[in-house]
C-alpha positions in Angstrom: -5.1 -135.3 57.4 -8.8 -134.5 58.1 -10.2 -131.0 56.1 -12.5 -128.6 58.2 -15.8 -127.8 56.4 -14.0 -124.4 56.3 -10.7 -125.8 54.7 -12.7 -127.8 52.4 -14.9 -124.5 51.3 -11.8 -122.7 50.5 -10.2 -125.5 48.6 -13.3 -125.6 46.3 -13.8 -121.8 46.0 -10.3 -121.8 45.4 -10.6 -124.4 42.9 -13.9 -122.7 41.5 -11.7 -119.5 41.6 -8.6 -121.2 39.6 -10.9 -122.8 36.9 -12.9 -119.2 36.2 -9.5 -118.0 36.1 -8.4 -120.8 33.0 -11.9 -119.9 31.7 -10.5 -116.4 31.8 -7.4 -117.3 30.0 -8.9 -119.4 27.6 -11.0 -116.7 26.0 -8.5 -114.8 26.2 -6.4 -116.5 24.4 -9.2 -117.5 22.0 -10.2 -113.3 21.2 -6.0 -112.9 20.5 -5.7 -115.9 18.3 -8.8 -114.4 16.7 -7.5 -111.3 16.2 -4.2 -112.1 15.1 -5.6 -114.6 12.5 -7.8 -111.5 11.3 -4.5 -109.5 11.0 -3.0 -111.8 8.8 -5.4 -112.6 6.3 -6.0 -108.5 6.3 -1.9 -108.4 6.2 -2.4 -111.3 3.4 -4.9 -109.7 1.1 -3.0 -106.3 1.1 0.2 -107.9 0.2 -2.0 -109.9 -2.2 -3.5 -106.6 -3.4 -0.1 -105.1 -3.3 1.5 -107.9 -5.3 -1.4 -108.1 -8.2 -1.0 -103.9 -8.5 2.8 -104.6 -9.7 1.9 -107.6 -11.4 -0.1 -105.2 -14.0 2.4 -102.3 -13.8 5.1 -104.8 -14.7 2.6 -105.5 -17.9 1.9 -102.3 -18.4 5.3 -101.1 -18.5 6.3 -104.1 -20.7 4.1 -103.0 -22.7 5.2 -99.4 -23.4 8.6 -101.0 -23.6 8.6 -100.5 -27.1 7.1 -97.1 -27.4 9.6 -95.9 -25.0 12.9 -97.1 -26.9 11.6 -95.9 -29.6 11.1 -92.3 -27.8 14.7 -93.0 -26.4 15.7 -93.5 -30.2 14.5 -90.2 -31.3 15.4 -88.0 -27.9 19.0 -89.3 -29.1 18.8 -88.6 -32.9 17.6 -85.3 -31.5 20.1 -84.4 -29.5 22.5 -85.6 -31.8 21.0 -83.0 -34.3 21.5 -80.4 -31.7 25.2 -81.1 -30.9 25.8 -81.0 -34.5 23.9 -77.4 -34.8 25.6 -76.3 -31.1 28.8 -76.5 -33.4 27.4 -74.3 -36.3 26.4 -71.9 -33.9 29.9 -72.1 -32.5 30.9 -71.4 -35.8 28.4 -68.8 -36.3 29.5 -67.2 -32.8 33.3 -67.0 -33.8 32.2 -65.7 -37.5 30.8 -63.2 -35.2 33.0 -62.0 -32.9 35.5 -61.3 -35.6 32.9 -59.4 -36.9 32.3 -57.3 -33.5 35.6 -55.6 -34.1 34.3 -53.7 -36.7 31.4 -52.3 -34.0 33.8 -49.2 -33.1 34.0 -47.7 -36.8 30.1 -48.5 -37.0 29.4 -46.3 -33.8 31.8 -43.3 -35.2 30.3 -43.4 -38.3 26.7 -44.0 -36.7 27.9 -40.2 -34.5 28.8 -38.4 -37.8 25.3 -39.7 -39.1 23.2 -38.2 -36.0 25.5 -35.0 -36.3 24.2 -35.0 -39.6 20.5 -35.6 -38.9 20.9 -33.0 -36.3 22.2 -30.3 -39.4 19.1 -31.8 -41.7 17.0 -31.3 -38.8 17.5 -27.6 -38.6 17.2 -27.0 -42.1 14.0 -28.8 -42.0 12.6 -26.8 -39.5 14.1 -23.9 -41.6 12.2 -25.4 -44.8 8.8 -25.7 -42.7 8.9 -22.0 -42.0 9.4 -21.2 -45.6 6.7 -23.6 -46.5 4.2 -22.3 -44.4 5.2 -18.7 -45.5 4.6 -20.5 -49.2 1.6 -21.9 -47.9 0.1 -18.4 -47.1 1.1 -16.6 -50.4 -1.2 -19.8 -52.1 -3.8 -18.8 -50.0 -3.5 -15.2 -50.9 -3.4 -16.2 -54.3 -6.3 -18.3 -54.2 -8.7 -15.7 -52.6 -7.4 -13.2 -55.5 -8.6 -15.6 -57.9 -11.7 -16.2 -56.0 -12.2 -12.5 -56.8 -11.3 -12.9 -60.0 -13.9 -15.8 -60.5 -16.4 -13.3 -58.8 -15.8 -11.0 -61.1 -15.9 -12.6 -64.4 -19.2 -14.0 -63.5 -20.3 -10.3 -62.7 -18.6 -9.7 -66.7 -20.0 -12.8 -68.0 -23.5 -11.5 -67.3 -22.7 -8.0 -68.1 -21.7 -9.1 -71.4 -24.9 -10.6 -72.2 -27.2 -7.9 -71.5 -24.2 -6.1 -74.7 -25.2 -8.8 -76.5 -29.1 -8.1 -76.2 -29.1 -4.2 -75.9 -26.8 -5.1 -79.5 -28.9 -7.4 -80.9 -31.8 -4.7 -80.3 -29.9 -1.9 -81.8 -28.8 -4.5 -84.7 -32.9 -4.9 -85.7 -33.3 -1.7 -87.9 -30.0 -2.3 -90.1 -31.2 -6.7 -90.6 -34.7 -4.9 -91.4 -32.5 -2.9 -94.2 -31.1 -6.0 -95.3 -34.2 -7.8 -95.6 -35.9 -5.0 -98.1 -32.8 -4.7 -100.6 -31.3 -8.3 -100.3 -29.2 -8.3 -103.5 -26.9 -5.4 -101.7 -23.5 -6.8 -100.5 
């Protein structure tokens, strides 16, 4: 079979057409294997990162291993301490619900007590009065000896100028006494 020109420029632009195509393909293919390898070794070096992060959590906890039994040890003794003390205050709380039953008599008594208040109360008030009343004779009182303080100062100077206008009056008879001095 004989090829036209025309047949035979087809064939080869189809050819031409088919190999681009594989070219095409090729890269393709190339960019997705690249890009999948770059997924893994990112996927890789995460669960790398991923795996080294446990690796020291695992130490770290190992290490603390210790300090947290012996924080286990003495949450225990503790709460063993406080069972033992929830049963003393069991105790405690029965000790004091027998005692609640004497509450009643308390509040009676307690009722007499403010009726009794109440009574003092009154005769408090009734003493105040009488206090104050008491409180205004003292205050009488003390302005009457005020006076009275007024008016011994007002003697008390009175009673020196006696003693002057005596000792004046005395100066004849002391002259007597001084010309005869053997005179009892």
């Amino acid at each position: 079979m004989q090829l036209t020109d025309q047949q035979h420029t087809e064939i080869c632009q189809v050819v031409a057409d088919f190999r681009r195509g594989m070219e095409i393909r090729s890269n393709l293919n190339l960019r997705v294997a690249k890009r999948v390898t770059q997924i893994l070794r990112t996927g890789i070096i995460g669960l790398g990162m991923i795996t080294v992060i446990l690796v020291v959590m695992l130490i770290a906890f190992n290490m603390k291993l210790v300090e947290m039994s012996a924080v286990l040890d003495t949450m225990n003794q503790k709460f063993s301490s406080m069972s033992s003390n929830m049963g003393k205050m069991q105790v405690v709380l029965q000790a004091m619900d027998s005692n609640v039953a004497y509450l009643p008599g308390i509040v009676e008594e307690t009722g007499k007590m403010q009726r009794a208040v109440e009574t003092m109360r009154g005769d408090i008030l009734s003493m105040s009065g009488r206090v104050n009343r008491l409180q205004n004779n003292v205050m009488g009182i003390t302005g009457n000896v005020d006076q009275m303080t007024q008016t011994f100062r007002g003697l008390d100077s009175t009673v020196q100028n006696m003693g002057i206008d005596i000792n004046k009056m005395s100066g004849p008879s002391r002259m007597f006494n001084n010309m005869m001095p053997f005179f009892p």
